[in-house]
VEXDO-874813 format. One record per residue (C-alpha): x, y, z. Coordinates in steps of 0.02 Angstrom, whole numbers, padded with zeros to 5 digits, always signed. Example, Ala and Ser with C-alpha at 12.3 -4.5 7.8 and 13.67 -1.06 7.14 Angstrom:
// residues 2
+00615-00225+00390 +00684-00053+00357 
***
This chain:
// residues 344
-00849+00547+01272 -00895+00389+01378 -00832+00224+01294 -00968+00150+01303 -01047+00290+01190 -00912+00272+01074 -00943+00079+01063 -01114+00098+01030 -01122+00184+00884 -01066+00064+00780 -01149-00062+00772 -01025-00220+00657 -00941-00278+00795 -00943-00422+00910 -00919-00389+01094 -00893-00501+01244 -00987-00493+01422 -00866-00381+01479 -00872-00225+01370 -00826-00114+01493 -00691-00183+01644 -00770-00059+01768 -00970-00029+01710 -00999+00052+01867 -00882+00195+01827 -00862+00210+01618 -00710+00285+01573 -00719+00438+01479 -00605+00436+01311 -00540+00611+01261 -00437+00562+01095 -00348+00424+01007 -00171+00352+00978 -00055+00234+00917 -00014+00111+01064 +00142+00127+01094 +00126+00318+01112 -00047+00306+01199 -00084+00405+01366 -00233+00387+01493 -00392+00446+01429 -00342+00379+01238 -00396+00229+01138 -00283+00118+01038 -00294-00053+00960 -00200-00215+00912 -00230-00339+00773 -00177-00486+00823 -00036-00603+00961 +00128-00510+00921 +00070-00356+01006 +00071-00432+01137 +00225-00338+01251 +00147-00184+01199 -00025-00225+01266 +00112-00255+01437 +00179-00066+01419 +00026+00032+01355 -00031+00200+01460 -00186+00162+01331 -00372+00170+01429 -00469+00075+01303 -00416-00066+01177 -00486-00103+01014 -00437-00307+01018 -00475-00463+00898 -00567-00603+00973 -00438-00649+01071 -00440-00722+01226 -00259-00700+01293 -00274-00528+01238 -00449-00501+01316 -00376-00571+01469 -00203-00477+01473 -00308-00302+01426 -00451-00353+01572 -00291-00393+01711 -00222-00235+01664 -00374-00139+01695 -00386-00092+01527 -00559-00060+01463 -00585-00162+01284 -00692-00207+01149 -00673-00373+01031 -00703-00349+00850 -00656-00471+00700 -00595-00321+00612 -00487-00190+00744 -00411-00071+00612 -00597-00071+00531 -00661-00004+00703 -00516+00112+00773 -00550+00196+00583 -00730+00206+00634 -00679+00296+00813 -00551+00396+00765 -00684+00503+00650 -00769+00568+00812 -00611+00643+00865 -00533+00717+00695 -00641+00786+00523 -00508+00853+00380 -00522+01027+00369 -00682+01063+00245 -00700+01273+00195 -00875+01353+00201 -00958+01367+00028 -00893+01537-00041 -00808+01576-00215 -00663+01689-00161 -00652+01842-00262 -00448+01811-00337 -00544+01656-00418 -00566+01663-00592 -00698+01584-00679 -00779+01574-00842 -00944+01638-00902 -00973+01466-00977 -00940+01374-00824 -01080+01284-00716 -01052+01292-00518 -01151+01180-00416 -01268+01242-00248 -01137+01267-00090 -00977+01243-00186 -00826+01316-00118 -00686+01403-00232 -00525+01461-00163 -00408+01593-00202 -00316+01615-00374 -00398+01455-00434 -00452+01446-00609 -00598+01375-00707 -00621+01363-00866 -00748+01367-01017 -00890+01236-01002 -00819+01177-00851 -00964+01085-00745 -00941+01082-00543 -01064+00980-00442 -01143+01019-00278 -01054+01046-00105 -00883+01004-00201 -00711+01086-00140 -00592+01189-00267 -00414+01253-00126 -00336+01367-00191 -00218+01364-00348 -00301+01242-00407 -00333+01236-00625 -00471+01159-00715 -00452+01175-00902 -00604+01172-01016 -00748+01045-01055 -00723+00955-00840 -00842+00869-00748 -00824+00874-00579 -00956+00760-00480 -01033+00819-00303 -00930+00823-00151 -00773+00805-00239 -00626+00897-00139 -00478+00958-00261 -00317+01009-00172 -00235+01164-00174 -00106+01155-00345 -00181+00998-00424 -00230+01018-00608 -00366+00946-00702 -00331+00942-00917 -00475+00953-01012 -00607+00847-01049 -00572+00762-00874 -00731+00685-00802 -00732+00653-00616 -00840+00586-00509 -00935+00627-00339 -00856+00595-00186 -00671+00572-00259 -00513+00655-00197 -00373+00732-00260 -00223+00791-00184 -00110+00924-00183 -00010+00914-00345 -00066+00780-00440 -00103+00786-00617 -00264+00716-00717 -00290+00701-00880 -00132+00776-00947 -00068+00702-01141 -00005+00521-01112 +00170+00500-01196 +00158+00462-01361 +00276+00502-01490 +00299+00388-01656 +00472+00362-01721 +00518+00432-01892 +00689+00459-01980 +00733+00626-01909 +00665+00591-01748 +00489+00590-01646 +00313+00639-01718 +00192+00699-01593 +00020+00588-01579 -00089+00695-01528 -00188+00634-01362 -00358+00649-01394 -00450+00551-01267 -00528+00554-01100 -00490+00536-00923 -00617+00463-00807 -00621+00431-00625 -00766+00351-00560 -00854+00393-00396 -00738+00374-00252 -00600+00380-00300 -00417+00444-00213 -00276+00514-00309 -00124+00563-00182 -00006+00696-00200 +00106+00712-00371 +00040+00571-00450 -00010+00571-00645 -00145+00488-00731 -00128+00521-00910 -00252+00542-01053 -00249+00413-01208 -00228+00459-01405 -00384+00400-01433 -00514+00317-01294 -00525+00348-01133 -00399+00305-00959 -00522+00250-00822 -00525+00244-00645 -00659+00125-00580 -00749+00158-00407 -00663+00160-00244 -00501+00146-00297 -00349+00225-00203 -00193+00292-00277 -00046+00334-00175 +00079+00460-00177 +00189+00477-00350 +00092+00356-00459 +00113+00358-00629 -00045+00307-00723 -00011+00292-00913 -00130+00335-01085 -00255+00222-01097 -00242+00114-00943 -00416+00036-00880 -00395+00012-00696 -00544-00086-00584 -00659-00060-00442 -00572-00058-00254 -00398-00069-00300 -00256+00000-00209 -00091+00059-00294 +00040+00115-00180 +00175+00261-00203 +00292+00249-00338 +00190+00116-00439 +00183+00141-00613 +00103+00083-00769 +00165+00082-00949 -00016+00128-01077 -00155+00007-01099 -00122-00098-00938 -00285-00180-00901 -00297-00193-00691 -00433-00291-00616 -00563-00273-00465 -00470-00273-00300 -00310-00274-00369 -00169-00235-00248 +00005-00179-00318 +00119-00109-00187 +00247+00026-00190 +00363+00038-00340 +00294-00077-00439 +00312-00081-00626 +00176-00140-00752 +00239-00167-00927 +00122-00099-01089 -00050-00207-01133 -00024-00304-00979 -00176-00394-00877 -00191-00404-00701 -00315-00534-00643 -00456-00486-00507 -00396-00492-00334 -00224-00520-00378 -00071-00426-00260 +00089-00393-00309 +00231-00353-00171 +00361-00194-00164 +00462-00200-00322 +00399-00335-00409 +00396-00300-00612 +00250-00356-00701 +00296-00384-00889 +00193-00508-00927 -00024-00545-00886 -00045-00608-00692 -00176-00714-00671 -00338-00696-00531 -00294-00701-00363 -00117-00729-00392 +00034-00651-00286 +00171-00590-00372 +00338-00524-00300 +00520-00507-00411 +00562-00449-00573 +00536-00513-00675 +00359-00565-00564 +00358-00759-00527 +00241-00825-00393 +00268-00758-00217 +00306-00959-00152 +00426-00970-00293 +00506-00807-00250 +00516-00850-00080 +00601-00995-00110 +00741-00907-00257 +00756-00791-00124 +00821-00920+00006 +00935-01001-00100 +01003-00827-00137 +01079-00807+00007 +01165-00959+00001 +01220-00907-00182 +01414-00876-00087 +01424-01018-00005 +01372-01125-00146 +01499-01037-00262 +01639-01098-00151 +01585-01294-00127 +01590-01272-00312 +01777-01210-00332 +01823-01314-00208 +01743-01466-00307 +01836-01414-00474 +01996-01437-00378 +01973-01584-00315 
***
């Protein structure tokens, strides 16, 4: 494919007079790569000044590059074909879906599959081997069921949903259309709740309802668990890492991102936009303002205001943390002045 083709087809991006470095003779593009491991006939990008050197080294043919001139200019000496954008990552997403689609089956219900009576299936649905559907389970159109996969009684599943092969859906699950979920994970199974007694635990019963909205990612082995009463929801567009724990009753916000080994305690209340990354801990009944981000590790025990960024445990305010963290590693050399001090 000519770059100039690829260019062209979408259409957000701002590009300078020199689009192409040789328009006589456009370069054809036969893939994509990271740049450091790029080779002629590939296109890579950078996002900003500190790529520089590898901009120097690249065997890249096209750049993706921000509106930067030194970059432009280092790209355009090297004989590098290039494109400016305000949003490089945004674009080289964009590109790389003319050179790679996921696998996606043809619509068939395999025969090992077994599925209720009861159950509704959807027009062009495809059902793999040795999974299992339940009663008054309802399947929208065009959605994928791999193989293995279990859907216990009384689940929605919205169209164009893909389910990967193992993952298990408890009942009364309601999922969206478009959503994924991966290999593994777990929706909708009974939240943890046990009330103390005398002799030990009593089982509460968890009689609720999980719901993920439309678009919505759940990676592989995570858990989002199913409430006493209520339901645990999922709002639209959000994306769930890898080995996520999602606890009874949480209520989680539109275009969030939780990375792997997050995980929330029941009835956390989670924003719009809301960023935690990975391993982060949210206490039970906390509040996470819109917009706010909390780094790698940080535990959350108590509510974080909008927009704020959070890193530690327990969380403080990133500047704060920044600055504990400084004095930190001074904590040895501090201790000594001190001894020293007592002596004297």
């Amino acid at each position: 494919m000519k770059f100039s083709e690829i260019i062209h087809q979408f259409g957000d991006i701002t590009t300078s007079n020199s689009l192409i470095t040789n328009p006589a003779q456009d370069i054809d593009i036969t893939g994509v790569a990271a740049i450091d491991e790029a080779i002629t006939g590939t296109i890579s990008y950078v996002e900003g000044s500190k790529f520089v050197s590898l901009i120097n080294k690249t065997n890249a043919s096209a750049l993706i590059l921000p509106e930067d001139p030194t970059l432009q200019t280092q790209a355009q000496e090297r004989g590098i074909a290039w494109v400016s954008t305000k949003e490089p990552k945004l674009l080289f997403a964009q590109v790389l879906t003319l050179f790679y689609q996921p696998y996606r089956p043809s619509p068939e219900i395999h025969p090992t599959a077994v599925i209720h009576p009861t159950a509704k299936i959807g027009n062009d649905v495809y059902i793999g081997p040795h999974a299992v559907v339940q009663e008054r389970v309802e399947i929208g159109n065009y959605a994928i069921i791999h193989p293995n996969v279990v859907i216990y009684p009384d689940v929605k599943i919205g169209d164009r949903t893909t389910l990967h092969a193992n993952c298990t859906i408890h009942e009364r699950s309601q999922i969206g259309a478009d959503c994924v979920v991966h290999s593994g994970a777990v929706i909708g199974a009974e939240g943890f709740g046990f009330v103390p007694t005398r002799t030990g635990w009593f089982k509460m019963e968890q009689s609720g309802y999980t719901v993920l909205e439309d678009g919505v990612e759940i990676g592989c082995n995570s858990a989002v668990d199913r409430p006493a009463v209520g339901e645990t929801r999922i709002g639209k567009y959000t994306k769930i890492d890898n080995l996520v724990q999602i606890g009874h009753g949480c209520q989680i916000g539109m275009g969030c991102a939780i990375a792997g080994q997050a995980g929330m305690a029941g009835g956390v209340q989670v924003g719009n936009r809301v960023i935690l990354a990975g391993q982060v801990g949210v206490a039970n009944q906390v509040k996470i303002g819109d917009g706010a981000i909390a780094s790698a590790q940080t535990g959350i025990h108590s509510d974080v205001p909008p927009k704020e960024i959070v890193s530690g445990t327990p969380a403080i305010p990133h500047k704060i943390y920044l600055k504990v963290s400084a004095i930190t590693s001074r904590l040895p050399d501090m201790y000594q002045a001190f001894k020293r001090s007592q002596r004297q």
